[in-house]
N, C-alpha and C positions, 0 to 999 in steps of 0.2 A: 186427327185426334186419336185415331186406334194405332197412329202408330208410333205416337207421343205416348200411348200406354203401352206398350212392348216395352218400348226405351229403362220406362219408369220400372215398371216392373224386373226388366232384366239388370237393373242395377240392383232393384231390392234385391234379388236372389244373389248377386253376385256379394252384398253386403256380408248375408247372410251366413254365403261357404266361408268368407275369406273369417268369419266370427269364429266360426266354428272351426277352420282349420287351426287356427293362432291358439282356439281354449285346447282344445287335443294338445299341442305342442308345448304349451305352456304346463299340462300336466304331464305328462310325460318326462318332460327334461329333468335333470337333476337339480338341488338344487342352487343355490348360492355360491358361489366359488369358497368364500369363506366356510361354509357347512362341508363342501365337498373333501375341502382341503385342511379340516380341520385337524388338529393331532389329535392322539387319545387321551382321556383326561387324565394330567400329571397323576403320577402315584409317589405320593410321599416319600423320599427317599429315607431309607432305615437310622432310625437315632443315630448320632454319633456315641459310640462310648466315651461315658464319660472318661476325664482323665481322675485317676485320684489323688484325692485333695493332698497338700500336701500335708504330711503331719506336724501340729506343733505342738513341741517339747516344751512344758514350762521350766522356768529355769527352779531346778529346787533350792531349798530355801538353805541345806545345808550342801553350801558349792566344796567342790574336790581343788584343793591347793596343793601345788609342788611342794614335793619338798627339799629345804634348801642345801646347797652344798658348803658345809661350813669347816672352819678350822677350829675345833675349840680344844683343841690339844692342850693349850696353855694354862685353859681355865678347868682343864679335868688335872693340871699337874698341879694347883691348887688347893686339890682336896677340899673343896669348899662342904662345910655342916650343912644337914639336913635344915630347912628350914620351918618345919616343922618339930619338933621335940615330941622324940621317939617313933617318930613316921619313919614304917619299911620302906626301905628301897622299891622290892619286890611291887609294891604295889604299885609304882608308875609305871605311867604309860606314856608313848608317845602323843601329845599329845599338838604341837607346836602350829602346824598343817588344818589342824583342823577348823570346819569354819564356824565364825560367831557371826551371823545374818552374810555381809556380805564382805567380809574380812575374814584374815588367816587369826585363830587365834593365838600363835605366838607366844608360847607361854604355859604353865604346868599349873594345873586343878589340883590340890592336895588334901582331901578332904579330910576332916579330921572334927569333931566337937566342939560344940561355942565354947570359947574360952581355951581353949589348948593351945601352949605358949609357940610364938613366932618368935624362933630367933636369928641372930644377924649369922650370914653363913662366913661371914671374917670379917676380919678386922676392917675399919673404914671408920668414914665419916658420913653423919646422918645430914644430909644436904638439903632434903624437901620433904614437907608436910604438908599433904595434898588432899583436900575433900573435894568430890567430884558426885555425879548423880549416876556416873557409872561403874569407879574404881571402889567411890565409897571412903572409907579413912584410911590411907596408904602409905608408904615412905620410900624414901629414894635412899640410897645407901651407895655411896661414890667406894671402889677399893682403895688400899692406898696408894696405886701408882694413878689413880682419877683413868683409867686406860676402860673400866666399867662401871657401870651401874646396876644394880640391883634393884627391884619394884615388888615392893608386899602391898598387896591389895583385898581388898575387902574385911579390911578388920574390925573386931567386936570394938576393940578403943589400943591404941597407944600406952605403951608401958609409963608408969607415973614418974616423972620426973625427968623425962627425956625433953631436947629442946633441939630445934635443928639448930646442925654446925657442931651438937657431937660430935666426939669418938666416941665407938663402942667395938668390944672383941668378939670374936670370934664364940659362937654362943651363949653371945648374952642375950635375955627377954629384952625382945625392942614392942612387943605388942601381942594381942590373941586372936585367935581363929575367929572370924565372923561372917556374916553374910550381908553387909551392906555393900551401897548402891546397888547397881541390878544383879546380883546375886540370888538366888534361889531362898529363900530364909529355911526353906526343908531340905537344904543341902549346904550347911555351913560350910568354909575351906578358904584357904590359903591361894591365892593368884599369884603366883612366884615366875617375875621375867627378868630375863638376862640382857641388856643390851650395851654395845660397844659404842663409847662415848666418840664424838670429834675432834677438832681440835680446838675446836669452841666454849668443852666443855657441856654443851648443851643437852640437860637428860631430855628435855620434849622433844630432840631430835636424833637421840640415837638409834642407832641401828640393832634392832631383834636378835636373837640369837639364841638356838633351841637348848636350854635349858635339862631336856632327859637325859643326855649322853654326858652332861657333867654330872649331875646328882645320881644317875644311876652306874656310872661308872666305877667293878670294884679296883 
């Protein structure tokens, strides 16, 4: 029996180191592989710079048109009348190029008092009589080689007695100064354009034609 308790006993003590060696060891050691080996906590890498934005241009409402390269040599050896009555020279401008929304306007502003006579800048025949919500009460004026067309726009009324398919000469009242269709009514005046007909005939589809270089031409 006493030596049944040695036995017993020297195992309890041996339980007891191997406990105590393992807790020493186990505090001691480092920890976790994963802790050991951990990195250092990311550092937010610096903003990128922005890029900047790009810029947008709105497109303005009064657009910049070429302008065109024309031959109107023929139609200034014409000597076409003022189409205005007693309208200076002096006072036009270029005007052909410029924009109306999102078109060239094509065409000479002659401003002038309601009522101040519009005459035919030669001789022709009066072709079309044209109400529109934009030109307003207008007419079409063929020369007489029919090679142009002539377009008075925005008038107060048509001369009394006129009928398309006229002739009329060369400074005769075809009509007066006004501001219908979209016309300004605080800016009465004369819409005078020049275009070069087809072989059609056809004034809705002729071709524009800068009008300052012939009326201001001396």
């Amino acid at each position: 029996m006493r030596t049944l308790g040695i036995i017993v006993a020297t195992a309890l003590v041996t339980a007891l180191v191997t406990s105590a060696v393992w807790l020493y060891l186990y505090q001691s050691a480092p920890g976790p592989a994963a802790d050991a080996d951990a990195l250092p906590p990311l550092v937010s890498a610096e903003p990128e710079t922005p890029r900047p934005r790009e810029k947008v241009v709105p497109v303005p409402s009064d657009m910049v048109f070429s302008e065109p390269d024309q031959d109107t040599s023929d139609l200034i050896a014409k000597d076409l009348a003022m189409p205005v009555r007693d309208y200076d020279p002096a006072e036009l401008t270029p005007q052909f190029s410029d924009s109306r929304g999102q078109r060239a306007h094509e065409a000479l502003d002659l401003m002038a008092p309601e009522g101040t006579p519009v005459v035919a800048v030669e001789d022709g025949v009066l072709v079309k009589f044209f109400d529109s919500a934009r030109g307003g009460i207008t007419i079409y004026q063929f020369d007489p080689t029919e090679t142009y067309v002539y377009y008075y726009a925005h008038l107060q009324r048509r001369a009394d007695g006129l009928r398309e398919g006229d002739s009329v000469r060369k400074g005769q009242v075809i009509g007066y100064v006004g501001s219908t269709g979209n016309a300004d009514a605080a800016g009465p005046h004369l819409h005078f354009a020049i275009m070069e007909l087809g072989p059609e005939k056809n004034w809705w589809e002729a071709d524009a034609l800068d009008p300052y270089p012939v009326l201001s031409a001396e």
